[in-house]
Structure formats: structure tokens, C-alpha cells
C-alpha positions, -999 to +999 in steps of 0.1 A: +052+296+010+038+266-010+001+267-011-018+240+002-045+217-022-078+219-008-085+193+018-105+171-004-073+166-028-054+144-005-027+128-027-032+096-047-009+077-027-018+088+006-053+072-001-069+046+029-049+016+020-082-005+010-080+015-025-061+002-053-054+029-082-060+018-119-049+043-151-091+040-153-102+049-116-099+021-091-108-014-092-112-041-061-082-065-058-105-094-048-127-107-016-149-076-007-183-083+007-209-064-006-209-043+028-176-037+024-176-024-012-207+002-001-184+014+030-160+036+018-161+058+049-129+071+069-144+051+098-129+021+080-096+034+076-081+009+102-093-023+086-059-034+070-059-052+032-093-041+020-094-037-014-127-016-026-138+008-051-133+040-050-150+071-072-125+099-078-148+126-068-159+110-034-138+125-004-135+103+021-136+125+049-169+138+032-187+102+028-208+091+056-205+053+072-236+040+051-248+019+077-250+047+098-281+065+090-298+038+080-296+023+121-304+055+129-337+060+109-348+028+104-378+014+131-360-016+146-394-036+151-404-035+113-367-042+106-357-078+112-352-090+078-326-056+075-307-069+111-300-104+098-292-092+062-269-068+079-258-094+104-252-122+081-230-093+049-207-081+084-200-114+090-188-123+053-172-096+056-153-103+087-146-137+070-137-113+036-110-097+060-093-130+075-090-142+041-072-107+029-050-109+058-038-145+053-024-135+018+010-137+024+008-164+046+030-193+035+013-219+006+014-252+015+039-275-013+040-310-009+078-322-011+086-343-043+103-366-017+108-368+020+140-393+037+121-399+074+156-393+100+134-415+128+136-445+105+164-471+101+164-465+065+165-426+064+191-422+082+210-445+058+197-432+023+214-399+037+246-415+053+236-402+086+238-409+124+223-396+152+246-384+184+236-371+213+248-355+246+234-339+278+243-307+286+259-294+320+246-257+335+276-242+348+282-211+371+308-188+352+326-151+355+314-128+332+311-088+325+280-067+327+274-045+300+298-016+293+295+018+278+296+002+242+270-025+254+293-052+252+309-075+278+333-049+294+316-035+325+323-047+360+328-085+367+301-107+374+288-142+375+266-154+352+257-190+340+269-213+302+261-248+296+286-271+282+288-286+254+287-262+231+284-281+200+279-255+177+305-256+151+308-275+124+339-292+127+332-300+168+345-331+178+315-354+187+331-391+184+326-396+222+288-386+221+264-414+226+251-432+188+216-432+192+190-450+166+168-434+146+141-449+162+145-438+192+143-399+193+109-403+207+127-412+239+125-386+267+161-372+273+171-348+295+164-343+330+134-327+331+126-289+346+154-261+334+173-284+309+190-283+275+207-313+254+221-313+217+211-339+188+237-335+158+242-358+127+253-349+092+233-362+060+247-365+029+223-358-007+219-391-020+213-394-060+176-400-057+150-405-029+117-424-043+129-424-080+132-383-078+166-371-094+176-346-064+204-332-087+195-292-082+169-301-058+158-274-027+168-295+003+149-288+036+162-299+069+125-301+092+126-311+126+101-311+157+115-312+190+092-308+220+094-283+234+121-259+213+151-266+195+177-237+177+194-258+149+230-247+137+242-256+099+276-260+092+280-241+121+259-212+111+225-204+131+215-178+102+193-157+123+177-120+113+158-097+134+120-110+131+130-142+122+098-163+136+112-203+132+137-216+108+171-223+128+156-203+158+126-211+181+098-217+160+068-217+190+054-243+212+065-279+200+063-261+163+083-270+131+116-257+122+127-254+088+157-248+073+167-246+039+203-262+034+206-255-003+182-246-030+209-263-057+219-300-042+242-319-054+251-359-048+272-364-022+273-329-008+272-331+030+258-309+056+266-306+093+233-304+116+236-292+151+202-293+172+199-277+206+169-292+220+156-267+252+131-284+278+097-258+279+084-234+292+115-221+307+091-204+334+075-231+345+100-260+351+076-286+348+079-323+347+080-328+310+114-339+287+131-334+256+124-358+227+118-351+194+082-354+174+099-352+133+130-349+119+129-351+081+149-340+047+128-326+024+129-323-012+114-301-038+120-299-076+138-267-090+116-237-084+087-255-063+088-238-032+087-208-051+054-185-041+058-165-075+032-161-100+031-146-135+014-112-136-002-097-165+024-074-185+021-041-204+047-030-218+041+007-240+068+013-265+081+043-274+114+040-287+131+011-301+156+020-274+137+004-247+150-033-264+181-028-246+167-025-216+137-052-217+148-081-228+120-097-257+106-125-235+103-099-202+083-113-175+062-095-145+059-121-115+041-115-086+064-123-057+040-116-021+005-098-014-021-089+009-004-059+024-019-021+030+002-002+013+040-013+002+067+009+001+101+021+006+116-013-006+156-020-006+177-053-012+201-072+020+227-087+010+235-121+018+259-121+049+254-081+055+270-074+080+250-052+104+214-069+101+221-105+087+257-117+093+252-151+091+224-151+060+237-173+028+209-156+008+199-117-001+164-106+011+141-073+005+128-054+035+099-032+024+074-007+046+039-010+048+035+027+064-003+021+066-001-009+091+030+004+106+055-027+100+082-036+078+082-069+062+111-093+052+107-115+016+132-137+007+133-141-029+108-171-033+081-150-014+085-162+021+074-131+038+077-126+077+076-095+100+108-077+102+094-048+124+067-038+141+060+003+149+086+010+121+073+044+124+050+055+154+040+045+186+021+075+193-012+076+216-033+092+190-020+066+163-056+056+151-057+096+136-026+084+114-034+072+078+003+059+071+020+063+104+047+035+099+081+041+080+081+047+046+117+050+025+146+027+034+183+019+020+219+009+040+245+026+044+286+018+036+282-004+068+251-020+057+228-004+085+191+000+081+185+042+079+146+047+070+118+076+070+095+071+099+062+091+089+043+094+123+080+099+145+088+127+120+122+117+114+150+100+100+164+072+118+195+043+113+196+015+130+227+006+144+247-034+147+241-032+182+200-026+181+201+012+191+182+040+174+203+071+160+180+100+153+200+117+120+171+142+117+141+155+128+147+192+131+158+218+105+157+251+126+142+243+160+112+229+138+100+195+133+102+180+098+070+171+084+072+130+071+105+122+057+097+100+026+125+090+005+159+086+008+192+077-009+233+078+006+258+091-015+291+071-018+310+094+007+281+087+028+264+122+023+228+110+031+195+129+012+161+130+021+127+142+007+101+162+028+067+163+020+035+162+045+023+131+030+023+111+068+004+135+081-030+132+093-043+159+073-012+160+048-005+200+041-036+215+062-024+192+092-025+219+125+010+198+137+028+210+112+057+233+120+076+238+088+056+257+063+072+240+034+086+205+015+119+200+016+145+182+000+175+179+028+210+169+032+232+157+062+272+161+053+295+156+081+268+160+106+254+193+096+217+192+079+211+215+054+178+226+034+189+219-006+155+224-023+122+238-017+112+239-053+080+211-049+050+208-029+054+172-030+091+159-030+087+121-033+117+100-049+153+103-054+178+086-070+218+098-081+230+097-118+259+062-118+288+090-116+268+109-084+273+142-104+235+142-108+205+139-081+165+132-097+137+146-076+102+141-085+071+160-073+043+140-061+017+164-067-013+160-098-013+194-104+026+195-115+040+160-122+076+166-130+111+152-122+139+177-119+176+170-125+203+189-097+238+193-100+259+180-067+284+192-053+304+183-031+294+198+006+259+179-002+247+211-015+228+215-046+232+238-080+202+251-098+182+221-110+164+221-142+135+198-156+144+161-167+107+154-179+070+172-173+040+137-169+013+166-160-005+163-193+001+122-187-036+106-180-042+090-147-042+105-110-012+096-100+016+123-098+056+109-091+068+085-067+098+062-066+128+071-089+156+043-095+186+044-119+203+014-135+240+014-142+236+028-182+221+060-166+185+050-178+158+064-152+128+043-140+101+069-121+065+055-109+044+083-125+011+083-138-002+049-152+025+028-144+068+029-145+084+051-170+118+049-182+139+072-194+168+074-215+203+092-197+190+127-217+156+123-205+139+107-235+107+089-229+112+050-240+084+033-226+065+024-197+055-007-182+021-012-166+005-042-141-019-053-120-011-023-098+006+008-096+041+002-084+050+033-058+090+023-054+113-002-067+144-013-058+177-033-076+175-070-061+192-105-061+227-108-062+236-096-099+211-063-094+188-070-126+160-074-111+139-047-103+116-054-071+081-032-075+068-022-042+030-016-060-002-010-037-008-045-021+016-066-035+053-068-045+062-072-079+095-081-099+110-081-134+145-090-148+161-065-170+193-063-187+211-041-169+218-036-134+213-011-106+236+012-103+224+029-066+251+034-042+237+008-016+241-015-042+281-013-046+293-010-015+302-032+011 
């Protein structure tokens, strides 16, 4: 049996999500209130994107609310100027918060030129014209859902509207020609009714002197009250989506990009379904649309990146092939808890974005629960919410939400839930498969990490890390950290040899599987032979950090196509030569926990690191199963 570290030693990573680990200590990431920065108590473990100091020796669970004893013993009548000094630091703090949690919201870019589609003259500078039909609600026969959830079960009746104008080659010369200047004309019929707008625009050379050659061309349009807008006959839509080419809210915006790379005289076809709100209401109101505009913006302006200060620690002139000279950090999306777990969708994968023209990373955040969807300029939206737990005692839970993710040959989702115990896929139709959460009648403690072998052999790490009370937690049934795999349905127990399995990653040819330890007493990475039942042979040590300074022990483990090894270990990322020679590591603004192989060529590495996600471009590629197939 493993032994336990004494309850005070919870891991490094496992820390409340409001501290941000430095080779040095800690250091606050920005907007902490006085209060805040004297309240490192457990009692705030809930207030999401904090960032505050931390001491190494404090244990949370052994530092007292501050404020608390000071209510407590302080006279209230003599203490007036304390009440509205307290009163007046809770609420800059409050305000502290609000301004943490809005740091991935969107950033506001003003368009290097906008073509107005109400106006006489838009619609001509893009070679456009409006046409416009009603739509007809029609009774129809249909199927309930069958066993496989589709339209196969018994026969029913259902309703369709007609038109559907969807595609982008449908035949609208019949439709009514509408000016541009009149779309703020009520159409429809009022109560449950739909109607379709559709034009197609054409780039012109230049719109108020700007060159729109290699321009980023947005198509924005307000319809009151929603609108679902379909682009050369693609609707584009991913689970979480909130606007673009699907209902945005109440009379809001939707935006859709229609290429980041224009070119004169490329044309688009624009679809609009415009749908009369609320649908529970029926009320008296119309359809008519509020803005319809093309947007432009120079190469790269709608990008939410921002250059990060680099370190880069050489020590072997090898590292040159592997960081190019002129090597850039950029930080891509902040304000989280605690990012994690990160992996690249490809554009047009087919069981979570079908219909996507561009890639996009999906990364956990297992201490607020959620996954989070970036798209490579730093648009970041919710992907899922409870990725992990929806437990009653959840507020006990440090990092309840999921935690490692990847795809499979299919391109499903399969992630680590922490506070569920389990590993889970996700399959094209919505449904949950549970692939494990038992190895001998017991529950597994917090899967962490995962990674699929080509002949879809799937392995996963172990530790208690999601746990309340990580290795001392009373819930836990299996006495010991595992690494596991599932071959041809059967789970088997492949390694016990850590306290603290953390990342994995398979050699380019799959004969080899890394495992590091995430534990600050041993920080090591082990090398295992593979063989073919999804067994492992007798591994053997790729590299000891123990004697490495800083607190952090081994995370994240990625390989790129040479065989080179990247591993978060202490102070920053380490790479690794094939034979396990150190070349260098790289340090930021944060300690970077996972990474994974991104955009479409697979050079650049995303850094899923405390807060914020992080990227660089290298000169090789990933060479991770999920990134070959499909």
C-alpha cells in the first residue's frame, strides 16, 4: 500500500484555484482587494478566478477566515470605523471578482470598415439583393424515436414549415426583391411564425479606402426576435454554441465569420431564418430586422492574443531544432480557475462539430466544473457545464469537474470526470458511455489523464487528486494509484508504481508509454514497454526532477513526432530528447499543467497553465494518436 502525505501536503496542483504557483512561491495574477489577499481561508474556496498569495507553509485547511475572529471579538459600538472599512474592502472586492470573471469575455474591435446591408448603397458595394418569403406550418407524418434514437419508431404526426431555404444552391428567383431599406418592415404574421431573408454578397476590392484583400469578413445581423443564419448552406453549429449562426438571445446579435482570408470577388450565400419570439407567448409582435452589416477587420485584428513574457533555459544546443530562434509565447484566453486537460477538434469532426470550417481546443476547468471551447483567436464560450459532478455535496469538492480529455478514431469526446469517479465518451448522438469506474467491485479514485492508442486501446491515470481530501479522503475505496487500461472491453490494472500518476503520452511508434508521478517527494517520469493486449512490461526511469527547485512535481506529458518529450515539471515545461536527455525548459507567466498539439499542421503547442491558456509554435509537430487519425 502506498502511504499517504500528511494532510497538510495536499499537491501543488490540487491547490484552491485563487493560487497561482511561481518557481519562487506564488504571486497574485492581478485585481485582489486587499481583503481578498489577507483571506486565504478554505471558506473561500468557491469564489472562482481569485488570484492571491499564498505562503508555502500555510495549510489552508489550518488558516482561519481572518475576518472571523476579529467580528467575533471586536465591541461592535466602539467599531464603526472597522464596519465601513470592512464594508467598503468586501465591496472592492466583490467588484475585484466581477472584473476576474469577465476575463475571457469577448474584447470589443472596432471594424476597419463596415458595408451597411439596410442601405441602397451597401447592398450594391457587395453585389447583393435582398429576397424574402413567408413560411407555411404544415402538418406532416413522421417517426418517434427508435431504439437507436433516430426517426424509426412508430409513425406519427408531427409539424415542418416550408420553404426550407437552407442550401446554398436553393432556387429563390420567385421570392419577393425587397430594398434594403426596408427590413425594418414588420413581416410575418405575427404569434407562432417563421420567414427566411437570403441574399448573397460578394467581397468588393475596398470598402472606405481599406484593401479587404486577406481581410476577416463578418456577416452581423439583428433580427427581432431570433434569426438561425445558414452560409453556403452550412449552419456550423457546436454543442454550447451561444449566438453565431444559431439563436443568439433576445433580439441579440449574430455573428458569423465568413472567411478570415477574403478575397475580391469571392461570393457567399446567406440564408436567414428569422423566428417571431417568444415562442411561448405568441404575442402580437413581428419579424423585422434591427442590423444587417459586413464587417471587416485587417489581418489578425480580431485576434484576442497577446505576447507573454518568454524564458527559455538552454541546455543543449539540441533544443535549436525544436525552438525555432524568434519563438514566441502568446497568451491566447484567461480568467479561468484552474485549466486543464486541453485537446484540439478538428475542423469538420465528425462526432462534435460536423459542420465547423475551423479547428478549436476544448479544455477543463475541473475547479468550476465546466469545459470551455477557444477557437484559435481566443473567442472562448462554454462547452459544458457539470463536466464532472453534479453531486449534492459538491461545495466539499475542490476540483470536481472533468479533468483529462482527447477523441477517439471517431472523433468522440472521452474525458476524466474527477467528482463522478469515472471515465466517460461522449457519444454522436449526445449519450453518456461509462468505459470505467470500477476495477474490482471498487470505485476508482479521480481518473486524471488519458491517451487512446491507435487500435483504440484507451489508458488512463489514477491518482486521488479530485478528492476532497486527496489520499486521506474517507470515500476512497481503492487503496492505491493506478495506471489502467481498457482493451476490447476488459479493464485491466497496468501500474501501481506511483503515488501520484498524472500524464501520459505514447512514444510516435506506440512501442513506448511515459508516466509521470505527481508527487514532490519523487518527481520522475517512467518509460513502459507496450504490448499488445494493453498490458505493460517492466518500466524503467526516463528522467528523475526531484532534486529540480520548485513545488511542483509532474503533470502533462506530450510527444512531438521526432520522439522529443515535453513534461510540465517543476518550474516550467521540460523537454527531452528521444533518450531522455534534458534540452531545456521553457518558463511563463504561469505554470503550464497540460498541453496539447493544435491548429491544423500540429506545431503549435496549446499550454493549459493555471488561469490562462497559453501557445507556442515549434518546429515539429504532434505526433499523439488523436492527432492522426480521422
Amino acid at each position: 500500500m502506498i502511504p499517504d502525505p500528511k494532510p497538510c501536503q495536499q499537491p501543488a496542483k490540487s491547490r484552491p484555484r485563487h493560487f497561482v504557483a511561481g518557481r519562487d512561491g506564488a504571486w497574485p495574477t492581478g485585481g485582489a482587494s486587499f481583503f481578498a489577499r489577507h483571506s486565504v481561508g478554505s471558506k473561500l474556496r468557491n469564489v472562482s478566478n481569485l488570484a492571491l498569495p499564498v505562503r508555502r507553509s500555510v495549510c489552508k485547511e489550518h488558516r482561519p477566515f481572518p475576518t472571523n475572529p476579529l467580528l467575533k471579538t471586536t465591541p461592535m459600538k466602539s467599531n464603526h470605523s472597522f464596519l465601513r472599512v470592512a464594508i467598503l474592502v468586501a465591496a472592492l472586492t466583490n467588484a475585484s471578482i466581477l472584473t476576474l470573471r469577465a476575463g475571457h469575455a469577448p474584447r470589443a474591435v472596432l471594424p476597419d470598415a463596415v458595408v451597411d446591408l439596410r442601405t441602397t448603397e451597401g447592398v450594391a458595394r457587395a453585389n447583393a439583393q435582398w429576397r424574402y418569403t413567408d413560411t407555411t406550418i404544415r402538418e406532416i407524418e413522421h417517426r418517434d424515436a427508435g431504439a437507436d434514437l433516430k426517426a424509426s419508431g412508430p409513425k406519427n404526426h408531427t409539424f415542418d414549415f416550408s420553404p426550407d431555404a437552407r442550401a446554398a444552391d436553393f432556387d429563390d428567383g420567385r421570392w419577393e426583391v425587397i430594398p434594403a431599406d426596408s427590413l425594418e418592415a414588420r413581416r410575418g404574421h405575427g404569434r407562432l411564425s417563421f420567414n427566411w431573408y437570403r441574399l448573397n454578397v460578394t467581397i468588393p476590392e475596398k470598402a472606405a479606402g481599406f484593401d479587404l484583400n486577406a481581410s476577416t469578413v463578418v456577416f452581423e445581423i439583428v433580427v427581432d426576435d431570433y434569426a438561425e443564419v445558414w452560409v453556403n448552406g452550412k449552419l456550423g453549429n457546436v454543442l454550447g454554441q451561444q449566438g453565431g449562426s444559431v439563436i443568439a438571445g433576445w433580439n441579440a446579435p449574430n455573428r458569423v465569420v465568413l472567411t478570415r482570408n477574403a478575397k475580391r470577388g469571392e461570393t457567399f450565400h446567406i440564408a436567414v431564418l428569422g423566428i417571431n419570439g417568444p415562442l411561448s407567448v405568441h404575442s402580437d409582435t413581428y419579424i423585422w430586422v434591427r442590423s444587417a452589416t459586413l464587417d471587416f477587420y485587417r489581418p489578425g485584428q480580431l485576434n484576442q492574443t497577446r505576447a507573454a513574457k518568454l524564458e527559455v533555459e538552454r541546455k543543449d544546443p539540441a533544443l535549436d531544432g525544436i525552438l525555432p530562434a524568434d519563438a514566441k509565447l502568446e497568451k491566447v484566453a484567461d480568467g479561468f480557475g484552474f485549466t486543464e486537460g486541453p485537446v484540439w477538434i478538428d475542423a469538420g469532426n465528425p462526432a462534435i462539430a460536423p459542420d465547423s470550417t475551423e479547428g478549436f481546443l476544448l479544455f477543463s476547468d475541473p475547479n468550476n466544473n465546466t469545459i470551455y471551447r477557444m477557437t484559435p483567436d481566443g473567442e472562448v464560450q462554454v462547452y459544458k457545464t457539470k463536466s464532472g459532478y453534479t453531486g449534492e455535496n459538491i461545495g466539499e469538492y475542490g476540483q470536481p469537474g472533468s479533468n483529462g480529455l482527447t477523441v477517439d478514431s471517431e472523433g468522440r469526446l472521452t474525458l476524466c470526470q474527477h467528482g463522478n469517479r469515472r471515465v466517460v465518451r461522449i457519444e454522436k448522438n449526445g449519450l453518456t458511455t461509462v468505459l470505467a469506474d470500477r476495477y474490482n467491485g471498487k470505485r476508482l479514485n479521480s481518473p486524471n489523464d488519458l491517451v487512446y492508442r491507435s487500435d483504440g486501446t484507451l489508458f488512463f491515470t489514477d491518482p486521488p487528486f479530485g478528492l476532497p481530501k486527496f489520499h486521506n479522503d474517507p470515500r476512497r475505496e481503492t487503496p492505491f494509484s493506478g495506471v489502467y487500461s481498457l482493451h476490447d472491453g476488459k479493464l485491466r490494472l497496468v501500474s501501481t508504481d506511483f503515488t501520484g500518476p498524472n500524464g501520459l503520452a505514447f512514444s510516435p511508434d506506440e512501442n513506448f508509454l511515459y508516466v509521470g508521478n505527481w508527487d514532490e517527494k519523487h518527481k520522475v517520469v517512467n518509460r513502459y514497454p507496450v504490448n499488445a493486449d494493453g498490458t505493460l512490461g517492466k518500466g524503467a526511469l526516463f528522467f528523475d526532477m526531484t532534486s529540480a527547485p520548485g513545488e511542483d512535481a509532474i503533470d502533462g506529458i506530450k510527444v512531438d513526432k521526432a520522439g522529443n518529450v515535453f513534461v510540465s515539471g517543476p518550474g516550467g515545461l521540460w523537454v527531452f530528447s528521444p533518450e531522455g536527455k534534458h534540452l531545456g525548459t521553457l518558463r511563463g507567466p504561469e505554470h503550464p499543467h497540460n498541453m496539447a498539439w493544435g491548429d491544423a499542421d500540429r506545431q503549435t503547442l496549446y499550454l493549459a497553465a493555471q488561469t490562462g491558456i497559453y501557445r507556442i509554435r515549434l518546429k515539429n509537430s504532434g505526433a499523439a494518436f488523436a492527432q492522426r487519425r480521422l
